[in-house]
PDBQT receptor file of N, H, CA, C and O in Angstrom, charges set to zero:
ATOM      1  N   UNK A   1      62.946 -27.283 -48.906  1.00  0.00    +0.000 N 
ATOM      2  CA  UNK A   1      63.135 -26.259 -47.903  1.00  0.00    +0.000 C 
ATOM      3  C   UNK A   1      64.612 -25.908 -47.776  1.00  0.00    +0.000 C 
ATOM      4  O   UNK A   1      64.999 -24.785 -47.452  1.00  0.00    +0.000 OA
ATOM      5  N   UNK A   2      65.497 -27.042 -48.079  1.00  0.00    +0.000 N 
ATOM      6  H   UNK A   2      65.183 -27.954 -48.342  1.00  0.00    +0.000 HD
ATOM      7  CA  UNK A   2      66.856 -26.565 -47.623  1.00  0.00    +0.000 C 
ATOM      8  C   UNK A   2      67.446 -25.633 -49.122  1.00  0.00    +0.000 C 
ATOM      9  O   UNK A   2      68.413 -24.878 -49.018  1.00  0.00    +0.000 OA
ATOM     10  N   UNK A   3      66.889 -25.779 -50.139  1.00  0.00    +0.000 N 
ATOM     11  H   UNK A   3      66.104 -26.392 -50.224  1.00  0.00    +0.000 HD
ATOM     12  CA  UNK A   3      67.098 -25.071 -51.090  1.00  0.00    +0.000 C 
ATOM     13  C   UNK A   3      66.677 -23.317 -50.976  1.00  0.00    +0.000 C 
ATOM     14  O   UNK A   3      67.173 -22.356 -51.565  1.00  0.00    +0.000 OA
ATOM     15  N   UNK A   4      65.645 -23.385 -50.041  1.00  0.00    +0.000 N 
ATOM     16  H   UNK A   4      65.243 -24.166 -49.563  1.00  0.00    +0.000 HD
ATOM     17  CA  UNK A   4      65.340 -21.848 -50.248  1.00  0.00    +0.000 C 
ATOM     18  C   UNK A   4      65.920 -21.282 -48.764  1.00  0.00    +0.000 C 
ATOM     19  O   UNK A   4      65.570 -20.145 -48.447  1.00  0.00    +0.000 OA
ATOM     20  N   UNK A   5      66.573 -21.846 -48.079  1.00  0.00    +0.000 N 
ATOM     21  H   UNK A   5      66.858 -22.769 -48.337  1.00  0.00    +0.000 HD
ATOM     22  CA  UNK A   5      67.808 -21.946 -46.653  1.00  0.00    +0.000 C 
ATOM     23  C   UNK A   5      69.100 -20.927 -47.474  1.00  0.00    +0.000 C 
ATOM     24  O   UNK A   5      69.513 -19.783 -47.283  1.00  0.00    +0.000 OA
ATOM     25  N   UNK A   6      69.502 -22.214 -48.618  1.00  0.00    +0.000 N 
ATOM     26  H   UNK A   6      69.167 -23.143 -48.774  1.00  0.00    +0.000 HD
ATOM     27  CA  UNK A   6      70.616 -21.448 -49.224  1.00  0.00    +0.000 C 
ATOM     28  C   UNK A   6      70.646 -20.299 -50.118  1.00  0.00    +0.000 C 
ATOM     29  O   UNK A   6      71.311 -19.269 -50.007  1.00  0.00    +0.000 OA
ATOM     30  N   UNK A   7      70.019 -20.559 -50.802  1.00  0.00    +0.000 N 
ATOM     31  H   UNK A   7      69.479 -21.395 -50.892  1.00  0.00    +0.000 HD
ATOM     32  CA  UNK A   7      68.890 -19.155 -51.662  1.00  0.00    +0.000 C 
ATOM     33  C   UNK A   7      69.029 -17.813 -50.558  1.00  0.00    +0.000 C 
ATOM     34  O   UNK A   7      69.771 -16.917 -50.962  1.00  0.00    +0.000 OA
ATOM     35  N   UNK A   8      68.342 -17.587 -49.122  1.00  0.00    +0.000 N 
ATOM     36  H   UNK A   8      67.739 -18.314 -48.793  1.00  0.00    +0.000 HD
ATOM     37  CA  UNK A   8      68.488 -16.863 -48.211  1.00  0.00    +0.000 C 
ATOM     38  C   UNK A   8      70.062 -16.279 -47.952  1.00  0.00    +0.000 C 
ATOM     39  O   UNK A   8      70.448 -15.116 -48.075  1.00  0.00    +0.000 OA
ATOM     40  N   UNK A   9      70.619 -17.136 -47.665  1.00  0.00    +0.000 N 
ATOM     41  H   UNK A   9      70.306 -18.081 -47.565  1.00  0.00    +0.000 HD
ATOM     42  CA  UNK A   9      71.965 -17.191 -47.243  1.00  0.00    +0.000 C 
ATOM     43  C   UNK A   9      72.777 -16.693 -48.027  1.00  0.00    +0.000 C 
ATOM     44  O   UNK A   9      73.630 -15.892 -47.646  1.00  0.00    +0.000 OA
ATOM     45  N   UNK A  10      72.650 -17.086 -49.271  1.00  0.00    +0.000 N 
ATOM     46  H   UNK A  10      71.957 -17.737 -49.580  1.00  0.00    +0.000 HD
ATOM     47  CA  UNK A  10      73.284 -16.334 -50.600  1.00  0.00    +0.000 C 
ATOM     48  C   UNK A  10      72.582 -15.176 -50.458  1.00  0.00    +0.000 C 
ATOM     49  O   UNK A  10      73.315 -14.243 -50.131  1.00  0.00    +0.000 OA
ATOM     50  N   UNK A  11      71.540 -14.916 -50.570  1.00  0.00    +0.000 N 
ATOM     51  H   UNK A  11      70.944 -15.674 -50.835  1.00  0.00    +0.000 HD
ATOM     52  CA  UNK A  11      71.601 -13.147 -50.754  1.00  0.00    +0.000 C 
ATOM     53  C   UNK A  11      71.898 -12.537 -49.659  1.00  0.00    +0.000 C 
ATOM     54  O   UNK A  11      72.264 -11.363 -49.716  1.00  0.00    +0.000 OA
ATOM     55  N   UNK A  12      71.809 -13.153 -48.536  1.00  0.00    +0.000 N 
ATOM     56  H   UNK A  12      71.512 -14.106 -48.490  1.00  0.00    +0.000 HD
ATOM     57  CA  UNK A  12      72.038 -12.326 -47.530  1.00  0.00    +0.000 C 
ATOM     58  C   UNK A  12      73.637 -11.953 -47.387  1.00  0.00    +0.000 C 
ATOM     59  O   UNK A  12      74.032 -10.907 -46.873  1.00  0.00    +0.000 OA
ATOM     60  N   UNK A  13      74.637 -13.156 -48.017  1.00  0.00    +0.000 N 
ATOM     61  H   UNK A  13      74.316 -14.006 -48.434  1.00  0.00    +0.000 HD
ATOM     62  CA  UNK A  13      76.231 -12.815 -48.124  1.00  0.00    +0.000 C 
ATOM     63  C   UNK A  13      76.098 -11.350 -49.237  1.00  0.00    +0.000 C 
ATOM     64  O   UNK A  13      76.719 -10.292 -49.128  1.00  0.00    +0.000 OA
ATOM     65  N   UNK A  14      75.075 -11.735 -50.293  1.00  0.00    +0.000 N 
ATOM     66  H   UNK A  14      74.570 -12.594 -50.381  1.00  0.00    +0.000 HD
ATOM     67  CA  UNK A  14      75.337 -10.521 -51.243  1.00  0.00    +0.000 C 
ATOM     68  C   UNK A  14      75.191  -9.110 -50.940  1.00  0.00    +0.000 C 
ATOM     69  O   UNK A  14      75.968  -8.172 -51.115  1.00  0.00    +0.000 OA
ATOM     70  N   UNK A  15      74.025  -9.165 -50.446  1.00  0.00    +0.000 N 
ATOM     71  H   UNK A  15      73.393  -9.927 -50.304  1.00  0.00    +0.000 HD
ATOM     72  CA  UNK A  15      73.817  -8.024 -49.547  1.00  0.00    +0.000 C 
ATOM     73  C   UNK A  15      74.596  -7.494 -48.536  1.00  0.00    +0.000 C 
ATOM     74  O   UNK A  15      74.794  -6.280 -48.495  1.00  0.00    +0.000 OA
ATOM     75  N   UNK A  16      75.004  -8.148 -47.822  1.00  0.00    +0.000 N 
ATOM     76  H   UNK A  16      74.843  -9.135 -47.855  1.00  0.00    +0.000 HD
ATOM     77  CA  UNK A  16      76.043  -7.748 -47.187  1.00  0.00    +0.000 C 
ATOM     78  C   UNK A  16      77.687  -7.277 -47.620  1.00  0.00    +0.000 C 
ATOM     79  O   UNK A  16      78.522  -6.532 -47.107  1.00  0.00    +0.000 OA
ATOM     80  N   UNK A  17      77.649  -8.018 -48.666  1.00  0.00    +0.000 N 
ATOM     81  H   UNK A  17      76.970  -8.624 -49.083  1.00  0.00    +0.000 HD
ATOM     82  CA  UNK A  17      79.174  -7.057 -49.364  1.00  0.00    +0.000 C 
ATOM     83  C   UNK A  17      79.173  -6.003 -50.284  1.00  0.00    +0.000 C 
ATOM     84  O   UNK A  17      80.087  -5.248 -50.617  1.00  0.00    +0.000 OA
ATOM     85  N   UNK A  18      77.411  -6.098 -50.826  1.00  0.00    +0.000 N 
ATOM     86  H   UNK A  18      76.669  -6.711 -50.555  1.00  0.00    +0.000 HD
ATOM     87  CA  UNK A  18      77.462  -4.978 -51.502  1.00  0.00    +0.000 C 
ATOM     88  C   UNK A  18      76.767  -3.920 -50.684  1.00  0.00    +0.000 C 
ATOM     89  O   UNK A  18      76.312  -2.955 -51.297  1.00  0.00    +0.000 OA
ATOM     90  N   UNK A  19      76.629  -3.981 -49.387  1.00  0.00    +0.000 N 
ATOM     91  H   UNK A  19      76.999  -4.765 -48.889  1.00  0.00    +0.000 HD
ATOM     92  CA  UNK A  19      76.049  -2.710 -48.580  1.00  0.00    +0.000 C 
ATOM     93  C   UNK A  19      77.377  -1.560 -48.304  1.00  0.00    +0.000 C 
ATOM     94  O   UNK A  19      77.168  -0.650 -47.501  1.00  0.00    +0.000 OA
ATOM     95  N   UNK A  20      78.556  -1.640 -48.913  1.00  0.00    +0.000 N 
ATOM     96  H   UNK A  20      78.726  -2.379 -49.566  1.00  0.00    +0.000 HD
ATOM     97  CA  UNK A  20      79.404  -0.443 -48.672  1.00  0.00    +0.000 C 
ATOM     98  C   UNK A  20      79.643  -0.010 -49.997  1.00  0.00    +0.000 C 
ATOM     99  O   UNK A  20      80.477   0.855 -50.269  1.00  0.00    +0.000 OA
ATOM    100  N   UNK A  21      78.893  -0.620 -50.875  1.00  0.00    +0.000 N 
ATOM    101  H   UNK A  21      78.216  -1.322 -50.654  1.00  0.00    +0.000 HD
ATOM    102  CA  UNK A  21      79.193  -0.023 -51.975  1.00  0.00    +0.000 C 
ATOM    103  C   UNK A  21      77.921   1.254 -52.304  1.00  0.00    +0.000 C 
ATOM    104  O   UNK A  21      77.945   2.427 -52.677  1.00  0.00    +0.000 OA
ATOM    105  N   UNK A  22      76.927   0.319 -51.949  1.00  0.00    +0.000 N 
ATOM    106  H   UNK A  22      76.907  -0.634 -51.647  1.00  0.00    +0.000 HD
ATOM    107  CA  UNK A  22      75.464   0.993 -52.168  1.00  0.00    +0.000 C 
ATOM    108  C   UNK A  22      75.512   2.072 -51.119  1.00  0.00    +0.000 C 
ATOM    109  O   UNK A  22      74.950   3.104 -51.484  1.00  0.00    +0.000 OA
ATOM    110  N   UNK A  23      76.045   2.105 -49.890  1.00  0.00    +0.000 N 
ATOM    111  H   UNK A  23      76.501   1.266 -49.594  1.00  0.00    +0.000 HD
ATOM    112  CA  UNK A  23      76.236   3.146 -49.099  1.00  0.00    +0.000 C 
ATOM    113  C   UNK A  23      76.986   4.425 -50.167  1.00  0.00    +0.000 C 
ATOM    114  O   UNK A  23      76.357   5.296 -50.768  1.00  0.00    +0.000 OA
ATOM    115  N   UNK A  24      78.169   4.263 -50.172  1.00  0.00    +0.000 N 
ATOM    116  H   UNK A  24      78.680   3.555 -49.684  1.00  0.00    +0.000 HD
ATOM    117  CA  UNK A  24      78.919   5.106 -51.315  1.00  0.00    +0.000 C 
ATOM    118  C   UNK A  24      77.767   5.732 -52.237  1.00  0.00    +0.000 C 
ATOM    119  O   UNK A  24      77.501   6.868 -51.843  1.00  0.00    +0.000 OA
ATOM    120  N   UNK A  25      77.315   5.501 -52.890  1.00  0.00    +0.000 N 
ATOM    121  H   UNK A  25      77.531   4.578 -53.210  1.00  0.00    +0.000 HD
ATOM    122  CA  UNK A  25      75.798   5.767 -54.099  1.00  0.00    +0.000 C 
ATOM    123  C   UNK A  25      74.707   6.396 -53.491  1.00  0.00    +0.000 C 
ATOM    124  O   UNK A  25      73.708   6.713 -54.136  1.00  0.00    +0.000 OA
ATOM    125  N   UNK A  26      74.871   6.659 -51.917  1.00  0.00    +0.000 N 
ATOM    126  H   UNK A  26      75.683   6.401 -51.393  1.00  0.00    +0.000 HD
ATOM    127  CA  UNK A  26      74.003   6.946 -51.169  1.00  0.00    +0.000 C 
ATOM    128  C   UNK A  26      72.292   6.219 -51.012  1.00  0.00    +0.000 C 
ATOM    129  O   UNK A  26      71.224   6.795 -51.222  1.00  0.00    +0.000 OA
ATOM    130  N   UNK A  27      72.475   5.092 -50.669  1.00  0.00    +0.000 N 
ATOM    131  H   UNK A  27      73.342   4.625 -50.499  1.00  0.00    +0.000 HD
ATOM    132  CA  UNK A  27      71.403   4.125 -50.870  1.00  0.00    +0.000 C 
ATOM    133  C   UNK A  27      71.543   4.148 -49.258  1.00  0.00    +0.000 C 
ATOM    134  O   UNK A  27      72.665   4.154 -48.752  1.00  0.00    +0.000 OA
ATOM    135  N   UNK A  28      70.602   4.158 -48.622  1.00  0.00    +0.000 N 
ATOM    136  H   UNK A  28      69.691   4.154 -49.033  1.00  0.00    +0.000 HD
ATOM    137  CA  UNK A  28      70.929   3.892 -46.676  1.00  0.00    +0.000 C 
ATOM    138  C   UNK A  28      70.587   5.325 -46.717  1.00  0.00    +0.000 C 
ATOM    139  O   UNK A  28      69.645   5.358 -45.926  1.00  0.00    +0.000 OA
ATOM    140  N   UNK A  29      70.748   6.454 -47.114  1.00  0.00    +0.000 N 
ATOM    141  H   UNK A  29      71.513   6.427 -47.757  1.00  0.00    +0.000 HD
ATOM    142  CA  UNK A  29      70.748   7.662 -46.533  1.00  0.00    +0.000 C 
ATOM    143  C   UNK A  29      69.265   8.378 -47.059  1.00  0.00    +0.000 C 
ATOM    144  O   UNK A  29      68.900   9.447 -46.571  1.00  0.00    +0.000 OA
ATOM    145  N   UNK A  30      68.582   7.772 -47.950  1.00  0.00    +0.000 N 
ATOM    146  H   UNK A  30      68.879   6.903 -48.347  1.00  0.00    +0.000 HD
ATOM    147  CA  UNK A  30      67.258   8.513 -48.902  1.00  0.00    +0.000 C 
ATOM    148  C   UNK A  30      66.400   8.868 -47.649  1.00  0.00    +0.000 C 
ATOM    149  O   UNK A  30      66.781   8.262 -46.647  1.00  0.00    +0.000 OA
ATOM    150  N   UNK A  31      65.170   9.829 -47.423  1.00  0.00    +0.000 N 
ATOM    151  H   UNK A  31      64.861  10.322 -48.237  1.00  0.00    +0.000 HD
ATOM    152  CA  UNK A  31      64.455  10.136 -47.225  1.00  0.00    +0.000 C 
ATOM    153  C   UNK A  31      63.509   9.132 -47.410  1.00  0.00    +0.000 C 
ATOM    154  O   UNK A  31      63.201   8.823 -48.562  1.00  0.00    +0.000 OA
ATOM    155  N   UNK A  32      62.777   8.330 -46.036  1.00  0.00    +0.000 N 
ATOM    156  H   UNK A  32      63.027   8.581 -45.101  1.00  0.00    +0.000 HD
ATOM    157  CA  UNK A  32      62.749   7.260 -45.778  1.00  0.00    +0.000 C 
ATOM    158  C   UNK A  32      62.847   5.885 -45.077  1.00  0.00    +0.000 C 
ATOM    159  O   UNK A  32      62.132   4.981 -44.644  1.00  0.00    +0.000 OA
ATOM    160  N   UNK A  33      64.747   6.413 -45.276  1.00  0.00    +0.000 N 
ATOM    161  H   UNK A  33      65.328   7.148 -45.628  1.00  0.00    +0.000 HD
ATOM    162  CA  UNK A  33      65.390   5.281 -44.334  1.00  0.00    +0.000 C 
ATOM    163  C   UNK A  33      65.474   5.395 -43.025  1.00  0.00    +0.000 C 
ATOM    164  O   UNK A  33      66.438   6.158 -42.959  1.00  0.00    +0.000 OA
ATOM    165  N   UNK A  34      65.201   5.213 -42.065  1.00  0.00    +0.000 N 
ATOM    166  H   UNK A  34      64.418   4.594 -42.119  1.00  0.00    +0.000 HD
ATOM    167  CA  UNK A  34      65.412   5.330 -40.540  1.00  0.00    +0.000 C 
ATOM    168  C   UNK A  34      66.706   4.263 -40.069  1.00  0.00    +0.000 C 
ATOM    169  O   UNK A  34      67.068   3.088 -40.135  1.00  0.00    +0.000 OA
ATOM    170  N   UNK A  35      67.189   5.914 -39.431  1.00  0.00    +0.000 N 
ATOM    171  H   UNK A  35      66.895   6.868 -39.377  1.00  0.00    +0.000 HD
ATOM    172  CA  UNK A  35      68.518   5.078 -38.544  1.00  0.00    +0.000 C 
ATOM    173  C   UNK A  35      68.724   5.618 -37.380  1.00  0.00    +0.000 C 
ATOM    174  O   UNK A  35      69.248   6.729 -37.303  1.00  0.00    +0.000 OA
ATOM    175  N   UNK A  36      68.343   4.916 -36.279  1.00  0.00    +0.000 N 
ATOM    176  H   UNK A  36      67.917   4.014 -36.342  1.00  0.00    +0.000 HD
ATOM    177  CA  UNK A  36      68.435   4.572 -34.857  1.00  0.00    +0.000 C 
ATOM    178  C   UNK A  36      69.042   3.993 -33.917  1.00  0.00    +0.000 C 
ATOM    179  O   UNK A  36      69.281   2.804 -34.130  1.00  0.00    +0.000 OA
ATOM    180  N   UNK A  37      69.495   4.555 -32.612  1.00  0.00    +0.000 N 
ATOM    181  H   UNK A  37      69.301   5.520 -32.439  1.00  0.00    +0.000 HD
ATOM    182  CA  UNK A  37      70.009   3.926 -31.984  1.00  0.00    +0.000 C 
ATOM    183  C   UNK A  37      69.543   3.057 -30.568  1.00  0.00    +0.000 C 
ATOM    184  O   UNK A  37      69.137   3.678 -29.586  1.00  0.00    +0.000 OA
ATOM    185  N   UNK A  38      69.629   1.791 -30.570  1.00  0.00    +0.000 N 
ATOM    186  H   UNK A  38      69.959   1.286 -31.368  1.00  0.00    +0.000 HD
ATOM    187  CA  UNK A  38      69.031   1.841 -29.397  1.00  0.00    +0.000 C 
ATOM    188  C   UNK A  38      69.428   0.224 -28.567  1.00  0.00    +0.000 C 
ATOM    189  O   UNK A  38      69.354  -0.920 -29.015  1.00  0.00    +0.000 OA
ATOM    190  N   UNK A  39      69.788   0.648 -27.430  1.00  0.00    +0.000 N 
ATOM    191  H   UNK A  39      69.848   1.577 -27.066  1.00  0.00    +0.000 HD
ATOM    192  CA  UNK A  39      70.655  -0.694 -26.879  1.00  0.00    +0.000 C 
ATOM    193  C   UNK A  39      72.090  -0.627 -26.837  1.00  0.00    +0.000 C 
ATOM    194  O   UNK A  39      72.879  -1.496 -26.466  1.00  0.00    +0.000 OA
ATOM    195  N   UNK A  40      72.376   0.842 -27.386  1.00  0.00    +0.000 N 
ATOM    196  H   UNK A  40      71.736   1.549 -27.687  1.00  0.00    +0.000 HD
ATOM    197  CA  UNK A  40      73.958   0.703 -27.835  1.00  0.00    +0.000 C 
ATOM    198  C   UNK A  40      74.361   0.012 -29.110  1.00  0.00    +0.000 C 
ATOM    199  O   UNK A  40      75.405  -0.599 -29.336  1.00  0.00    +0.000 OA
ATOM    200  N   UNK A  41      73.180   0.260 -30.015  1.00  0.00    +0.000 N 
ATOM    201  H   UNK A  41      72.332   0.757 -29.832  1.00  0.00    +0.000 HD
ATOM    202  CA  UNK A  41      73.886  -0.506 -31.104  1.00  0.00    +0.000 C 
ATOM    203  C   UNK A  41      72.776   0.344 -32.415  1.00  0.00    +0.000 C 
ATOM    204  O   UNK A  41      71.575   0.568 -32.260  1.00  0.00    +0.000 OA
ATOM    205  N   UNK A  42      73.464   0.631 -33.442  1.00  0.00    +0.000 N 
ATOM    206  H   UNK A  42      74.439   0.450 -33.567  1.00  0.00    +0.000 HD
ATOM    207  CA  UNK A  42      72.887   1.240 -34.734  1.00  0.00    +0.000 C 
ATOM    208  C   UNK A  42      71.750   0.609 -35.295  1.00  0.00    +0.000 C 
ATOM    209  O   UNK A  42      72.052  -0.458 -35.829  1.00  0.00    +0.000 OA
ATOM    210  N   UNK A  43      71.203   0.739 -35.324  1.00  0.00    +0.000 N 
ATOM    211  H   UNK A  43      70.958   1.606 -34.890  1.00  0.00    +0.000 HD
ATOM    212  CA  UNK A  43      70.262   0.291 -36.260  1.00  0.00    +0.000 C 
ATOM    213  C   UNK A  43      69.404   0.897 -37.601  1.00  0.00    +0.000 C 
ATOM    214  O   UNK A  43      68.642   1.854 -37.463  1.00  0.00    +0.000 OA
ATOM    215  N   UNK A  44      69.604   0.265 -38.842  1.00  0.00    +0.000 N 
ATOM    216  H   UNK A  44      70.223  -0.512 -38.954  1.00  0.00    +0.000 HD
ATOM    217  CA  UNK A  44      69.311   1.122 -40.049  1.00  0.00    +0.000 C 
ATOM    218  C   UNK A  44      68.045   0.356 -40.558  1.00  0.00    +0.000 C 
ATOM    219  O   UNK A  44      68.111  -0.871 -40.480  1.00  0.00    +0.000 OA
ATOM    220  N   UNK A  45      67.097   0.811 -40.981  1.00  0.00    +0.000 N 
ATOM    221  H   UNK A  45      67.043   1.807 -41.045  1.00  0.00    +0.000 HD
ATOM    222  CA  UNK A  45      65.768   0.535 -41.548  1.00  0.00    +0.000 C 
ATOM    223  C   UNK A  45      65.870   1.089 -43.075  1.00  0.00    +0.000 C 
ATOM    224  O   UNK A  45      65.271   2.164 -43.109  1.00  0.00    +0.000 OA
ATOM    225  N   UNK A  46      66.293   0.826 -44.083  1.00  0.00    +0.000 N 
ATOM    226  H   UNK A  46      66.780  -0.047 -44.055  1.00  0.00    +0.000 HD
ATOM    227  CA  UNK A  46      66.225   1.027 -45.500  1.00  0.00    +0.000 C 
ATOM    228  C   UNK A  46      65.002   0.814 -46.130  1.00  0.00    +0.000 C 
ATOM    229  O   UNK A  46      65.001  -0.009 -47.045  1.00  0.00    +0.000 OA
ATOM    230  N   UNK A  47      63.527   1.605 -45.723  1.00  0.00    +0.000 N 
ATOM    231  H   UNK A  47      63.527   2.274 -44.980  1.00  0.00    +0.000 HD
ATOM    232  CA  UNK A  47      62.857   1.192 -46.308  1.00  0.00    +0.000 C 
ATOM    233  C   UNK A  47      62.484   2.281 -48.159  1.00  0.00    +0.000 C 
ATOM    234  O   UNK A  47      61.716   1.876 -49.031  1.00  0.00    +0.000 OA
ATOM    235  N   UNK A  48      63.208   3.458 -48.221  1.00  0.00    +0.000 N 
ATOM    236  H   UNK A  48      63.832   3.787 -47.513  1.00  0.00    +0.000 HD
ATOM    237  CA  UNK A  48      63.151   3.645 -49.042  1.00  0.00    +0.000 C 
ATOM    238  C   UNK A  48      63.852   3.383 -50.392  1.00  0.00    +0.000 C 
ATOM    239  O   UNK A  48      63.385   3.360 -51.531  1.00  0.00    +0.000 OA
ATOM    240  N   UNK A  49      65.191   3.179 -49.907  1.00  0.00    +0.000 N 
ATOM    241  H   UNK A  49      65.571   3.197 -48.982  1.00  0.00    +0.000 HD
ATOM    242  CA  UNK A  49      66.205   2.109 -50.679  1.00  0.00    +0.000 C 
ATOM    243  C   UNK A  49      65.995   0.915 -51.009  1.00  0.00    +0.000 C 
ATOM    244  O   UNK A  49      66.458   0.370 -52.010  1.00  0.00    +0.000 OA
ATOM    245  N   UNK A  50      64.807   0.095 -49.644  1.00  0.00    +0.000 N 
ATOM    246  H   UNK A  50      64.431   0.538 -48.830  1.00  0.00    +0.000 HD
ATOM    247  CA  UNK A  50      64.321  -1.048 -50.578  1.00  0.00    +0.000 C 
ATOM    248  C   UNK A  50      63.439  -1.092 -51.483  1.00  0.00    +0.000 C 
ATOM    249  O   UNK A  50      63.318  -2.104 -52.174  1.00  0.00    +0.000 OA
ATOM    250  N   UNK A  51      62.607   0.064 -51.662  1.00  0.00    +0.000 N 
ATOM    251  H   UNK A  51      62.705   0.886 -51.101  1.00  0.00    +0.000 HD
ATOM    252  CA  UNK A  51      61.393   0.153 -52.844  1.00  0.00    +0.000 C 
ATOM    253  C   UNK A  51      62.398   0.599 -53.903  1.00  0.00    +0.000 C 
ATOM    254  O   UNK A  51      62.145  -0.004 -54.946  1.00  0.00    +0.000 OA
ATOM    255  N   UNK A  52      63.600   1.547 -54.060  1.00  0.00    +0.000 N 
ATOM    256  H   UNK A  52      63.805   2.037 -53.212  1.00  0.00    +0.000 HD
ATOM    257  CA  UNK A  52      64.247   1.886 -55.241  1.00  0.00    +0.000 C 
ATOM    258  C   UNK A  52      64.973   0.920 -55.826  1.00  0.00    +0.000 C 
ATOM    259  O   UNK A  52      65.275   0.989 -57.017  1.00  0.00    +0.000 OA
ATOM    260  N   UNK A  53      65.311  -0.038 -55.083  1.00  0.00    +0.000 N 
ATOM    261  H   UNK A  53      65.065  -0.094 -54.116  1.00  0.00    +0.000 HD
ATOM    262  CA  UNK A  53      66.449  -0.980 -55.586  1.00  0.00    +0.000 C 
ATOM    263  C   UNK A  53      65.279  -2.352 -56.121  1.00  0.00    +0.000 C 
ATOM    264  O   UNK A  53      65.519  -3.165 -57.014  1.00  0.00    +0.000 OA
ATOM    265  N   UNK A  54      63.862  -2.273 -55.174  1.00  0.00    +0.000 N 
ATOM    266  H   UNK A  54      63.667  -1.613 -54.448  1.00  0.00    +0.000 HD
ATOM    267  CA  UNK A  54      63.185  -3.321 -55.965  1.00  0.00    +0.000 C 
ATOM    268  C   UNK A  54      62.371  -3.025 -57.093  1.00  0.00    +0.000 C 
ATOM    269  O   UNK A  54      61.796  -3.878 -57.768  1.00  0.00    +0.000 OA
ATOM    270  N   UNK A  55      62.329  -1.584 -57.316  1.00  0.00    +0.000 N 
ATOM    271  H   UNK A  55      62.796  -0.890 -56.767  1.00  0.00    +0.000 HD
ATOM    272  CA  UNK A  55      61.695  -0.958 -58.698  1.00  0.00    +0.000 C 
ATOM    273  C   UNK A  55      63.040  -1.458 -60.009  1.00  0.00    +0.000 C 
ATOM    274  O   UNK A  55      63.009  -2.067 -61.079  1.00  0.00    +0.000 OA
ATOM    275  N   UNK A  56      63.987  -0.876 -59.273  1.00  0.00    +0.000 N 
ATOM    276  H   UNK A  56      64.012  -0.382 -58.405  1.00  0.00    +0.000 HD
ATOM    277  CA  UNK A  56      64.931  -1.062 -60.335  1.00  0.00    +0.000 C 
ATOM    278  C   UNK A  56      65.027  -2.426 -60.961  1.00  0.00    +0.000 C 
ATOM    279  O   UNK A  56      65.265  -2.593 -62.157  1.00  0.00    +0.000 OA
ATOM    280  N   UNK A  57      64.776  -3.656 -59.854  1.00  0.00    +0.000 N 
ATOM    281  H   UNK A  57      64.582  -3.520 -58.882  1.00  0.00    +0.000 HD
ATOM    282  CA  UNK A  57      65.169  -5.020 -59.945  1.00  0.00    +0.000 C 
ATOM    283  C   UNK A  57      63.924  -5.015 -61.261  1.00  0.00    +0.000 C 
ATOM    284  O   UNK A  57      64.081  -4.888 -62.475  1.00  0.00    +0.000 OA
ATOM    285  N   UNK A  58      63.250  -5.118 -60.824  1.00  0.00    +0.000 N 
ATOM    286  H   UNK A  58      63.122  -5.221 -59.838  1.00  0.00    +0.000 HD
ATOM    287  CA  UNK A  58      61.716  -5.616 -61.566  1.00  0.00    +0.000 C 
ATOM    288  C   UNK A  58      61.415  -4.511 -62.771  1.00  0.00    +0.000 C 
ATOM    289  O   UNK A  58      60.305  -4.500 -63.302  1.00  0.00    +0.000 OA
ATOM    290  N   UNK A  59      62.365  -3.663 -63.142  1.00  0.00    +0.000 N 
ATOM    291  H   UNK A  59      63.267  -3.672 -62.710  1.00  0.00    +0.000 HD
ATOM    292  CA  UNK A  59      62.687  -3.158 -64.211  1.00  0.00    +0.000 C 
ATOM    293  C   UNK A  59      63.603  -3.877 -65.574  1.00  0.00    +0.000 C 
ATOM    294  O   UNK A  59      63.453  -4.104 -66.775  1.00  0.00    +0.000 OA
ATOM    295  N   UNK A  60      64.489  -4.027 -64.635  1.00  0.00    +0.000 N 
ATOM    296  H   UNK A  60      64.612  -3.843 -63.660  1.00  0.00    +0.000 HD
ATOM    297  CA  UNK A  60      65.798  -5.054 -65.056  1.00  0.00    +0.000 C 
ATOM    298  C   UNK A  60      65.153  -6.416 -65.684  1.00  0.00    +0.000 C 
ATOM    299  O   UNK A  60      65.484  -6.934 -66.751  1.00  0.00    +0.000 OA
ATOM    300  N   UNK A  61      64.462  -6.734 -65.054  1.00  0.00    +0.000 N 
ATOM    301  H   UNK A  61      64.193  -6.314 -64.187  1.00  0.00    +0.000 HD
ATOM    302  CA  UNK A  61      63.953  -8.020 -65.647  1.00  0.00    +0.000 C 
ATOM    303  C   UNK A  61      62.654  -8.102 -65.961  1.00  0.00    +0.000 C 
ATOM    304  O   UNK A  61      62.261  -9.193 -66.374  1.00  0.00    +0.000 OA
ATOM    305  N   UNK A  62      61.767  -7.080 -65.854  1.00  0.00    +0.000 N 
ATOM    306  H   UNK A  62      62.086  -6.194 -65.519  1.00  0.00    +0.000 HD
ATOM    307  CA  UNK A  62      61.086  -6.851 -67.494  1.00  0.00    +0.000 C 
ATOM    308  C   UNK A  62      61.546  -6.702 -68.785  1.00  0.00    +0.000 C 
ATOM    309  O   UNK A  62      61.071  -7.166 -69.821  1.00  0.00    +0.000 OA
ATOM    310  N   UNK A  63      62.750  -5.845 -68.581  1.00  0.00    +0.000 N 
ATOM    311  H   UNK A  63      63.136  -5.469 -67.739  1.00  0.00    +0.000 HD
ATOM    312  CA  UNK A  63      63.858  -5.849 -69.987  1.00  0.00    +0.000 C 
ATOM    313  C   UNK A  63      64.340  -7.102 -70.719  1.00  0.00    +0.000 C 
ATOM    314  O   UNK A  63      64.410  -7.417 -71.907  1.00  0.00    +0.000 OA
ATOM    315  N   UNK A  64      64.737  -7.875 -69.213  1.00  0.00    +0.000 N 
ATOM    316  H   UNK A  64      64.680  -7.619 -68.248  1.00  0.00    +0.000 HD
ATOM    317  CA  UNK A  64      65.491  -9.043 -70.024  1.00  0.00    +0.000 C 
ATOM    318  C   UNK A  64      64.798 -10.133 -70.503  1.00  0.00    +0.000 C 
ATOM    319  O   UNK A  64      65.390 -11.018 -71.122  1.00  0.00    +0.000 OA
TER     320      UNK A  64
């Protein structure tokens, strides 16, 4: 269990440093994504960016 703790944690650092890049590429903005405010605070729902980026993944590594 503590292995898939760090597993989490690691992608979640990855994700998080590469979310201003993928912003730039316009990933966050597709038709799809919902972004809301509420509480005083942003909130972004990427759900069409997550089906493109997990098509792509599971592309990637059918290849390899």
């Amino acid at each position: 269990m503590l292995r898939w703790l760090i597993v989490l944690f690691l992608a979640l650092m990855l994700i998080s440093w590469l979310t201003p890049l993928l912003q730039r590429m316009g990933f966050g903005r597709l038709p799809g994504d919902f972004r809301f405010r509420l509480g005083g605070r942003d909130w972004n729902v990427p759900l069409a960016s997550t089906l493109l980026l997990s098509l792509l993944a599971s592309l990637i590594a059918k290849w390899v």
